[in-house]
Structure formats: structure tokens, C-alpha cells
N, C-alpha and C positions, 0 to 999 in steps of 0.2 A: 724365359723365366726358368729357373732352377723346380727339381722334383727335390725331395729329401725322406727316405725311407727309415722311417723308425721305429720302436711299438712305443704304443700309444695307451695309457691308461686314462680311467675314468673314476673318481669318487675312490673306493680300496681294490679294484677290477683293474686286470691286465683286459684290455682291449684285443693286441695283437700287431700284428706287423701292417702300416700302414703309409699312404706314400700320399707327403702333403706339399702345399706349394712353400717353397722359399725363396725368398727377399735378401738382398742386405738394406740394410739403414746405415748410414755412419759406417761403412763402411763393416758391419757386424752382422751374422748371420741372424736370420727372424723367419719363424717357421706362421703362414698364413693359413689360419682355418677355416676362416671367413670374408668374403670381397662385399664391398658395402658398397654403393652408391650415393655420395655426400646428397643432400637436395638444393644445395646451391655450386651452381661452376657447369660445367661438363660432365657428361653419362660418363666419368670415367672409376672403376673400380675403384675402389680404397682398402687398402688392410685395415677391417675389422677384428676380431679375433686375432691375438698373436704369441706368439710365444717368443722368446730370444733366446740363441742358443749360445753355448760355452765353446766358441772355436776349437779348443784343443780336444773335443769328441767328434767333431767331425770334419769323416775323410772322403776325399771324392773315390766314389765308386762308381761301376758301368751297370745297372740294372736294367729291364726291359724299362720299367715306367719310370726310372728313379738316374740321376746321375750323381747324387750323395748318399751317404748314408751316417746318420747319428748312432753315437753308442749307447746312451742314456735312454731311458726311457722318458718322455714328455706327456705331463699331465694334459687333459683337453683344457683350455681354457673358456669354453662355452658353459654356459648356465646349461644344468642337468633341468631336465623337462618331464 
């Protein structure tokens, strides 16, 4: 699985620089904030939480924890608690 290093905003709050899991779908980049567990099938993760990203902000880069990196900043898309 892909890392993808971006900041990361919350509500009108810059968050900061954060390194999340990405997916494609369709062949499209989709940033995972959340692995769910469906309750029917197999114990197998599902993307929960997600964001989809605009291909042309991101480029692969070499980080410790990250092997992309997005230009954009991405809202959380999780319910504020």
C-alpha cells in the first residue's frame, strides 16, 4: 500500500504535515483515513473515510514514512467529535 504525505486541515485549523494511507480506485488516487471492517464477508479492511485526489498535485516523492506526496492541502473527512 502507498503512504501519501500532506497537511492535513480540520474545520478552519491547519492540522500540519501528515502521512496517510493511499489507494487507487479506477484507477485514481484516494487518500484512506479510515479502515472499517464490513460485518458480512471476511475480516477484511475496507476504506472507510476517504478522500480522492486530483492526480495532477501529486508527485512521487522518497520520504522516511511516505512514498508520495500531495501539494494541496486535504480536508479530514471524519466527523469532528
Amino acid at each position: 500500500m502507498d503512504k501519501c504525505r500532506h497537511i492535513l486541515t480540520r474545520g478552519n485549523k491547519t492540522i500540519g504535515q501528515v502521512v496517510t494511507d493511499m489507494i487507487h480506485i479506477g484507477g485514481s488516487p484516494v487518500l484512506v483515513f479510515e479502515w472499517i471492517i464490513l460485518e458480512s464477508g471476511p475480516e477484511i479492511p475496507a476504506p472507510g473515510a476517504t478522500v480522492a485526489l486530483d492526480p495532477h498535485h501529486l508527485r512521487r516523492r522518497k520520504f522516511e514514512a511516505a512514498n508520495y506526496h500531495y501539494n494541496l492541502p486535504v480536508a479530514d473527512p471524519r466527523k469532528m467529535t
